[in-house]
BAVEX-682488 format. One line per 5 residues: number of its first residue (from 0); their letters; for each residue x, y, z of C-alpha. Coordinates in nm, 4 decimals, always signed. Layout:
# residues N
NUM) A) X,Y,Z  ...;
This chain:
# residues 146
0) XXXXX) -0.9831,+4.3161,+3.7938  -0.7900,+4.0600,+3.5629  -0.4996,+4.0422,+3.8575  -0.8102,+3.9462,+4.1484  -1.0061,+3.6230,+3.8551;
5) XXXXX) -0.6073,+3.5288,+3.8235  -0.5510,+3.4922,+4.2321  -0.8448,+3.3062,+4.2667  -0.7666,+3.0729,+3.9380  -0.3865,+3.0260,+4.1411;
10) XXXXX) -0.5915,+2.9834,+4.4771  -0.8368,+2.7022,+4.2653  -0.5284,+2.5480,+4.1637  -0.2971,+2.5168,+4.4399  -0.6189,+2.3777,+4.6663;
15) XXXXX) -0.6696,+2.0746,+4.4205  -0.3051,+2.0474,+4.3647  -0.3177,+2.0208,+4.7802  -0.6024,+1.7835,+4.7539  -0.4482,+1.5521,+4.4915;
20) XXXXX) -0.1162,+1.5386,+4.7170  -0.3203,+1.4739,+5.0362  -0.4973,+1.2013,+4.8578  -0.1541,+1.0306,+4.7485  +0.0308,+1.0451,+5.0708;
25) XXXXX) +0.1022,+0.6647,+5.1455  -0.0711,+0.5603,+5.3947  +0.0375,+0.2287,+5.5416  -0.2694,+0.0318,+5.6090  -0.2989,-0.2293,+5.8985;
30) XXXXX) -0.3064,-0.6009,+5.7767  -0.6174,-0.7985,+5.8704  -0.6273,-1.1031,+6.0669  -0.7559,-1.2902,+5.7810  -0.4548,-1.1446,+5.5861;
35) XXXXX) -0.2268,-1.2442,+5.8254  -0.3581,-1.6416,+5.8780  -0.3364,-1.6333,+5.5089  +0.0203,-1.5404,+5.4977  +0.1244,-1.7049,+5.7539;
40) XXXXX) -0.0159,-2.0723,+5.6355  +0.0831,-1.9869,+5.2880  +0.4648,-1.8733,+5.4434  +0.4082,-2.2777,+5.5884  +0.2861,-2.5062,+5.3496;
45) XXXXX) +0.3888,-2.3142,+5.0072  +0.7044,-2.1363,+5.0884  +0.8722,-2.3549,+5.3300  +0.9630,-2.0500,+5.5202  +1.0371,-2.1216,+5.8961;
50) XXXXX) +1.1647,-1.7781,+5.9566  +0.8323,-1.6183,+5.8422  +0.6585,-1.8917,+5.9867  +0.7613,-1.7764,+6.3200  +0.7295,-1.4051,+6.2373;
55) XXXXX) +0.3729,-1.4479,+6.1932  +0.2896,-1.6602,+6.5143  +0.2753,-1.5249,+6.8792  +0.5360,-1.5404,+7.0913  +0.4274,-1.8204,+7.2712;
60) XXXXX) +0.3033,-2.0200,+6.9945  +0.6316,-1.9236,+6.8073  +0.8026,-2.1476,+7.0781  +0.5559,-2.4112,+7.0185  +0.6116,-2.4055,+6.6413;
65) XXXXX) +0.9699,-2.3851,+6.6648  +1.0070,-2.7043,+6.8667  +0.8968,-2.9126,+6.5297  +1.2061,-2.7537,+6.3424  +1.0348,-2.7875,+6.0146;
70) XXXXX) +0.7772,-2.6927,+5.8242  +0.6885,-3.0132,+5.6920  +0.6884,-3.1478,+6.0779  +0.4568,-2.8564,+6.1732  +0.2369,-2.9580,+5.9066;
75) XXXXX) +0.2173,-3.3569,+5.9786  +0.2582,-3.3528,+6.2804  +0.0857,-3.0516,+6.4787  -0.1795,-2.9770,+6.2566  -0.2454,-3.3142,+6.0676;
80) XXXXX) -0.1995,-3.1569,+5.7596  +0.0179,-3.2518,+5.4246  +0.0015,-3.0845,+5.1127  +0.2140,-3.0639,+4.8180  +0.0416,-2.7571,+4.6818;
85) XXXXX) -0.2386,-2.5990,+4.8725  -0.4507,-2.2971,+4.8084  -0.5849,-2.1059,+5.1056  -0.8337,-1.9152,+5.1727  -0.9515,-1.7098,+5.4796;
90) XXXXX) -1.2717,-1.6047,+5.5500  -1.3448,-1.2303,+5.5889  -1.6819,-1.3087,+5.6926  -1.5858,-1.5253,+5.9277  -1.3961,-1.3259,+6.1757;
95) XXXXX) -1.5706,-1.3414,+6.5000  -1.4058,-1.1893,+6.8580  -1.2353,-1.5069,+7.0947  -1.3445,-1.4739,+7.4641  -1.5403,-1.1456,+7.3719;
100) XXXXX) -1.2186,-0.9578,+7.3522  -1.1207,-0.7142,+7.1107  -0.8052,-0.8340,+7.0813  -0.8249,-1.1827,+6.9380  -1.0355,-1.2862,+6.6729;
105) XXXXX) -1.1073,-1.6520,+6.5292  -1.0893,-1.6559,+6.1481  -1.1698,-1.9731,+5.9636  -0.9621,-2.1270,+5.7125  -0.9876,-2.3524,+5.4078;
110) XXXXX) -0.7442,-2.5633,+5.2442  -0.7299,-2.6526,+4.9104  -0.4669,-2.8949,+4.7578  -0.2840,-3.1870,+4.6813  -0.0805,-3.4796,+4.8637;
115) XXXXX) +0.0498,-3.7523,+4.6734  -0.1752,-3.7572,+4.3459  -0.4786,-3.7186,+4.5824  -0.7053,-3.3893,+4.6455  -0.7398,-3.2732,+4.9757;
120) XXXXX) -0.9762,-3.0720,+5.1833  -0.9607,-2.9222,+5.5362  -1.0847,-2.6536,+5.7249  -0.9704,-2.4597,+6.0578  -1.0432,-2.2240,+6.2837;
125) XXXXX) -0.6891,-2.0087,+6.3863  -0.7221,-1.7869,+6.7047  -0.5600,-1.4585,+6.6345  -0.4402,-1.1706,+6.8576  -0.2806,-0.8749,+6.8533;
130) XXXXX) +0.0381,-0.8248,+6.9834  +0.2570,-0.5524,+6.9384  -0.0184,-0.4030,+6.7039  -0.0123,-0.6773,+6.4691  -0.2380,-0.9630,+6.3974;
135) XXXXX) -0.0334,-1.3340,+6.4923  -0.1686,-1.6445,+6.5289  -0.1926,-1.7749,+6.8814  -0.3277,-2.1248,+6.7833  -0.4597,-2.3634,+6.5257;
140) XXXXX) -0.8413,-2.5701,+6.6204  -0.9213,-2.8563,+6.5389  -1.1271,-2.8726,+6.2077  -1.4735,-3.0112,+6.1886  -1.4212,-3.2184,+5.8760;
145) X) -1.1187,-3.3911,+6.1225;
């Protein structure tokens, strides 16, 4: 009798020891296309960093971008856009399909920041789509407030 309540104590155990090592299996979790617009205009106006710039962007866009050679450039020039510091912010709520197609989104965009002692505001709408699996932004709209 004792031997049987001890199996089923061992049995109790090694199911939530099973359960608790289920649970903590790392799971790697697929970035957002909010996520990714933030990153990749934070990799742009904050880091300076063409190469993640470009990581971030479609293929064709990538080409696009990488005909400004700077991030600076990309910032004045495509996107009418200059910030010294800049805090940005995309809109979960916000995500809506492009073209009705499940694989592009349009994700709206603030900005935040400062250029040369003065505050600045803008907002954007990004057109996202998924390539290769991940999220990458395939262009930039025009903003409303522009």
């Amino acid at each position: 009798m004792r031997y049987q309540r001890l199996s089923g104590i061992h049995a109790c155990l090694l199911i939530i020891l099973l359960s608790v090592m289920v649970g903590c299996s790392e799971e790697k979790r697929e970035t957002e296309a909010h996520e990714q617009a933030e990153a990749f205009f934070n990799a742009l106006y904050n880091e300076r960093d063409m190469e993640k710039v470009a990581e971030l962007a479609s293929e064709d866009y990538r080409r696009v971008l990488m005909h400004y050679g700077a991030s600076s450039s990309i910032g004045r020039y495509l996107y009418n856009m200059n910030f010294d510091e800049v805090e940005i912010i995309a809109d979960r709520r916000g995500i809506s399909l492009y073209q009705d197609r499940a694989d592009t989104a349009r994700v709206q965009v603030s900005f935040t920041g400062m250029h040369a002692g003065r505050k600045r505001e803008s907002l954007r709408e990004v057109v996202m789509i998924r390539e290769n699996g991940n999220w990458r932004i395939d262009r930039v709209l025009d903003g409303p407030m522009n």
